[in-house]
GUDRENLUM-819688 format. One record per residue (C-alpha): residue in one letter; z, x, y. Coordinates in steps of 0.25 Angstrom, whole numbers, plus 5000, padded with zeros to 4 digits. Example, Ala and Ser with C-alpha at 12.3 -4.5 7.8 and 13.67 -1.06 7.14 Angstrom:
a503150494982/s502950554996/
end
This chain:
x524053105282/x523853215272/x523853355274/x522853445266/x522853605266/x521453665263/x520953785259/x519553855262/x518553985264/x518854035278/x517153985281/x517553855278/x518853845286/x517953935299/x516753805297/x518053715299/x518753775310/x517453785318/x517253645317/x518653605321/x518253725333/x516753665336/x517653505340/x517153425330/x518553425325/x519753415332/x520553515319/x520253535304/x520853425299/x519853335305/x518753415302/x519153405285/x519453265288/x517953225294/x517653295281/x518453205272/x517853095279/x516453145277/x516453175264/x517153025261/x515852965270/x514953035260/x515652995249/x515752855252/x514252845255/x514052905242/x514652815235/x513952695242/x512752765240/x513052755226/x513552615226/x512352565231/x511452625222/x512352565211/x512152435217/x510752455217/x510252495204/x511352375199/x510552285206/x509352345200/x509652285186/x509252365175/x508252445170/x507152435163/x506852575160/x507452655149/x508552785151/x507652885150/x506752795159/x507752775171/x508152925169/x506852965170/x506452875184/x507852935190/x507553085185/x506253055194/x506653005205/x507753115208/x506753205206/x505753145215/x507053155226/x507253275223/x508653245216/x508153305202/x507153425198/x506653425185/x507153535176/x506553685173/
end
């Protein structure tokens, strides 16, 4: 096993030292680990999340509509998901 030395704004380090204090972790060292984990669970979704929407718009085949014509179809739909607001 690897050891790691941090350093952080005494806030951050008070947050950690009353989780350890509340019991949901037994020392700091399982509470940053339960955060590694975390952040590698996200990822990984993320990253399937992606693949399958690779997958899907490969299966899809191709386009009939133009650049400009898929960039504009996309441009809408972010908007109307809120993802993009129009400029000025």
């Amino acid at each position: 096993m690897s050891r790691l030395t941090i350093s952080m704004p005494d806030q951050m380090n008070d947050w950690v030292e009353s989780q350890v204090s509340s019991g949901r972790y037994g020392n700091v060292s399982e509470y940053f680990r339960d955060l590694v984990r975390r952040d590698q669970e996200v990822r990984e979704s993320a990253l399937a999340e992606l693949r399958a929407l690779l997958d899907r718009a490969e299966a899809s085949g191709m386009s009939r509509l133009s650049l400009p014509e898929v960039l504009q179809a996309a441009r809408r739909e972010a908007r109307q998901k809120g993802l993009l607001r129009d400029a000025g």
